[in-house]
N, C-alpha and C positions, 0 to 999 in steps of 0.2 A: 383559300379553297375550303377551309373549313371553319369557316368565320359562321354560314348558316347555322351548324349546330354549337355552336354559342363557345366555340374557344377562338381566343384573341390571336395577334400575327405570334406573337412569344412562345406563348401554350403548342401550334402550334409546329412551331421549329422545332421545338425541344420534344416533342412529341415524333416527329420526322427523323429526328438525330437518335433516338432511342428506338425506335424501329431499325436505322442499319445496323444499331449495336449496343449490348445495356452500357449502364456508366457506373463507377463506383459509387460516386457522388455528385452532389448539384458543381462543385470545382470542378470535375473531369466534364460534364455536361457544358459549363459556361466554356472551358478552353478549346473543348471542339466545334460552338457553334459562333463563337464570339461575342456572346450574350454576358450583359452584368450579370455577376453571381449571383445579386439580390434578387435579380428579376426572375433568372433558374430557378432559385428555391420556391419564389411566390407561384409561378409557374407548375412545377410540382404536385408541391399542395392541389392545386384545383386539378390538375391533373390523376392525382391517386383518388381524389374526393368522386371526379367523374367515373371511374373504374377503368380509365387509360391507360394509368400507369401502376406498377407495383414493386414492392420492396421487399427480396424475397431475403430468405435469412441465409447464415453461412458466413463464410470469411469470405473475402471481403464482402457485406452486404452491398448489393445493388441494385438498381433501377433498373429494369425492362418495363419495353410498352407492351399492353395488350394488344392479341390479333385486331387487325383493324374489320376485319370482314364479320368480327362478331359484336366487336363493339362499337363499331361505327355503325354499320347497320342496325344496330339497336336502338341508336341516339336514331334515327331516320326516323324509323317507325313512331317512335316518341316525338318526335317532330310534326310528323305526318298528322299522329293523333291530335295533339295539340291543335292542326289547320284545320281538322274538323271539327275541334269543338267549338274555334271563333266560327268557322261558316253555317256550324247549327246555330250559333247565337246569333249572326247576320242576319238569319233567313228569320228566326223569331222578329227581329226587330224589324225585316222590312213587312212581315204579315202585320203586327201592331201598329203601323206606318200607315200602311192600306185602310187597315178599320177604322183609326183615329187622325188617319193625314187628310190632303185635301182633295183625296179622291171619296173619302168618310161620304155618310147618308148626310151626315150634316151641314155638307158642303155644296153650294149654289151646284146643279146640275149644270148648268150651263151658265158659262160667262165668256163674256164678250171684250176681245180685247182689241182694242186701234195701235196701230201705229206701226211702221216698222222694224222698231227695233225691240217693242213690245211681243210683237209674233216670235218673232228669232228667237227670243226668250224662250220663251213657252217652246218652241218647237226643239230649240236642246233640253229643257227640263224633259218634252214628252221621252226624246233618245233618250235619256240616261237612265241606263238602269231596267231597261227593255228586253224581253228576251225576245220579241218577234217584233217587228215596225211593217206594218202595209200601208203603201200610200196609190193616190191615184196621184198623176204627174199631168199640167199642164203648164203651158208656158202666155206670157212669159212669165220668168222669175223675177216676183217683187218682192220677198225677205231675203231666200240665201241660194245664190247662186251656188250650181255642180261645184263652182273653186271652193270657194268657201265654206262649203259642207263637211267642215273636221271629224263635227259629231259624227255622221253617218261611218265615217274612214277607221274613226277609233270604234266604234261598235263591232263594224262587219271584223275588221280583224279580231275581236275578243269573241267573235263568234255568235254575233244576234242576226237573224236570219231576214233577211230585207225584200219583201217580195214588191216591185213595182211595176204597175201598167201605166204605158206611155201612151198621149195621144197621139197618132199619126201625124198631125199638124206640128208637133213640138220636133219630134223626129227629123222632119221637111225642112224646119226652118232652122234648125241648130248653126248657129254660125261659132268664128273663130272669138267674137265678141264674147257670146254668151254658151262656152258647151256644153253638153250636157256631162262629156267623159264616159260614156258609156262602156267601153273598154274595160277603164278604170275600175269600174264601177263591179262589172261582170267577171273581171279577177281577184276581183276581194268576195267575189260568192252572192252577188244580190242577184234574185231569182225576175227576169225581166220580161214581160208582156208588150203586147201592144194594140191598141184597141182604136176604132174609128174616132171615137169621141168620148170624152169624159165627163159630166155635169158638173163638179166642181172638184175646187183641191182638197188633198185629202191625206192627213196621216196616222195612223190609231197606231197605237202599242199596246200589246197583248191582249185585246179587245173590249181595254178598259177603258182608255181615255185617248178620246179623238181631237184635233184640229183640224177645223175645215175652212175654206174660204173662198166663196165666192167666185163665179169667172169675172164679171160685171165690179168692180171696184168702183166707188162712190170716188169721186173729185179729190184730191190731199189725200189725206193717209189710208191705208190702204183696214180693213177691218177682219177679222176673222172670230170666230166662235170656237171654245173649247170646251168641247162636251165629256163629260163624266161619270153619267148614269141615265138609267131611264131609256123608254122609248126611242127617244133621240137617237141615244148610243147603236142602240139595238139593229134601229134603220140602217144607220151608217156604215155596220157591219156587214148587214143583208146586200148593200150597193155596192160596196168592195168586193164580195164574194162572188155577186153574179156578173160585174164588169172581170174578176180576176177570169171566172170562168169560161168566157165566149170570147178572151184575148189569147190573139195569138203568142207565141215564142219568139223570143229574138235569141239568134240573127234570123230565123225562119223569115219572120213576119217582114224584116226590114230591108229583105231581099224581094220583097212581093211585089204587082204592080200597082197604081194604088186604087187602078179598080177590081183588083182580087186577085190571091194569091196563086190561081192553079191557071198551067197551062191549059189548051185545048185537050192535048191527049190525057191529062190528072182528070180533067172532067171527063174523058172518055172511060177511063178506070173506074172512078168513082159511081160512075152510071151502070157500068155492067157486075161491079160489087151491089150496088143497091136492087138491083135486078135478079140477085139470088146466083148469078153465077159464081164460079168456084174460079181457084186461082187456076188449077189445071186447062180448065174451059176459055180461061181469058189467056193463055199462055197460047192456046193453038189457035184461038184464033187471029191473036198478032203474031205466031211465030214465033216465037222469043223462049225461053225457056222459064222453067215455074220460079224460078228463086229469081230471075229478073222481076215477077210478076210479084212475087215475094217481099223485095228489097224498094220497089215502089209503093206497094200498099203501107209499109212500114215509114215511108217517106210520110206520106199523106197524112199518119198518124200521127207522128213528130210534129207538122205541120201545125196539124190540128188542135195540138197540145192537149191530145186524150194519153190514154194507155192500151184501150182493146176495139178491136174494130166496131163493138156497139157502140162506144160511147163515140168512133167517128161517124155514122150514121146522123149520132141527136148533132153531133158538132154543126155536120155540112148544111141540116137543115136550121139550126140557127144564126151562120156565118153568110147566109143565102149562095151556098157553092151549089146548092141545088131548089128546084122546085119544092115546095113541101110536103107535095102526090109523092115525091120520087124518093122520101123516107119509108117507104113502108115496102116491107118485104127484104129487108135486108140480111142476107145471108154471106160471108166468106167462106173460103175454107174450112174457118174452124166452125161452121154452121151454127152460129149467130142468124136469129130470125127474129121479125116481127116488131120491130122498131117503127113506133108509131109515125104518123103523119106530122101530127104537130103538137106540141107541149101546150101546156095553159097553164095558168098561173091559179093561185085563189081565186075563185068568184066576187070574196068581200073582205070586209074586217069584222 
């Protein structure tokens, strides 16, 4: 039990035996614990050296332990300190790492690597040691199948945060062959989307270094790129972001139909929200009361995977739940207004 703060099974006992009661000597200590009396005395020693133990004066001289609650807690804190002076020195060695490893200026920004077992590679070095992994997900899986993804299993549980948008098609096709585990996946905390289509595979950690690969796979071994700096990176970040953000939520999304998620009446909602009417307005006129009218706009948001009824306005018009005339004007309850017709992107480079 108290092997962490660095005393032995011995130290211990005789430390436990002296806490129900002092002892004359290391002899009355070894005959109540059954301990060699050399090994009491050696014992001792490190014990009075720790400040555990003490030897107070008087007839008969004897051994009592110190209170454990002041001086065990003390070893803690010294303990404690100790942890963080290796994890300041960790974290120096993995920033040195960064500047002069092979994510360094000096290192090929992009290289190219074949093979299967090649990729696998690379794509446990990319996990390790990751505090965020975002990937785009399509199928099928030609390095590591959902079973065999340990790396991602031992991450999520140390707590690196795994945001993934699934293709719709991968979803569809998931068999008992190849599954995805999503379940799985979604109790260990990976944060899951799902989107029509994805342009290629794709998995960056903490926005430094990517592996991407291709949907189209050349003949024989299959090929992927692993980028590390520069432009490249930069794009790859930019495509993650805007596919993460116009994907829906799962399970939301994976209950949808798959030509679009809203009922006729969600589209009826959604039309008379963008039309500047208020929840009380839309409540009399289907009858229903205002927190029914309430507790579905908040559906639709969820849905939506925004946080406030503007940002489902921009959502619906870029998920095409509505015409692009029929973003503008958008008011709820909480009298949000004016939500443009349609977004644009830059002009150039």
């Amino acid at each position: 039990m108290l092997e962490s703060l660095g005393l032995d099974a011995v130290q211990e006992q005789v430390y436990v035996c002296l806490l129900r009661a002092p002892a004359a000597d290391a002899a009355a200590v070894a005959a109540r614990t059954g301990l060699d009396p050399g090994e009491v005395g050696r014992a001792l020693i490190g014990l009075e050296a720790d400040g555990l133990v003490s030897r107070r004066p008087g007839r008969p001289r004897g051994y009592h332990a110190a209170p454990p609650d002041v001086t065990l807690n003390l070893m803690v804190l010294q303990r404690l300190d100790e942890f963080r002076r290796v994890q300041l020195a960790v974290e120096r060695l993995a920033a040195e790492h960064r500047a002069h490893g092979p994510g360094a200026s000096g290192a090929e920004p992009v290289e190219a690597v074949e093979g299967a077992a090649a990729i696998a590679d690379r794509y446990r070095q990319i996990q390790r040691g990751a505090r965020e992994v975002s990937s785009l997900v399509a199928g099928p899986a030609v390095v590591v199948t959902a079973s065999d993804n340990t790396g991602q299993r031992d991450a999520l549980r140390a707590g690196v945060r795994y945001r993934a948008a699934y293709e719709r098609a991968t979803l569809e096709v998931e068999s008992a062959d190849n599954p995805l585990l999503l379940e799985e996946w979604a109790a260990l905390g990976e944060e899951m989307r799902v989107t029509p289509e994805v342009p290629l595979k794709l998995v960056i950690a903490d926005r430094r270094i990517a592996l991407a690969l291709p949907r189209r796979q050349p003949p024989g071994a299959p090929v992927g790129l692993v980028v590390r700096t520069g432009i490249l990176l930069e794009a790859l970040n930019w495509l993650f972001d805007r596919v993460w953000a116009t994907a829906l939520p799962v399970p939301a999304a994976m209950g949808a139909a798959p030509d679009g998620p809203l009922s006729a009446s969600d589209r009826r909602l959604l039309a008379l929200l963008l039309t500047g009417c208020t929840d009380q307005a839309i409540a009399s006129q289907w009858g229903v009361s205002m927190r029914t009218v309430q507790r579905r706009v908040q559906r639709l948001i969820a849905l939506a995977g925004v946080q406030t009824r503007l940002q489902l306005g921009w959502q619906a018009a870029r998920l095409g739940w509505i015409e692009p005339e029929g973003a503008a004007g958008f008011e709820g309850a909480s009298g949000v207004a004016g939500v443009p017709a349609a977004v644009e992107g830059p002009s150039g480079v």
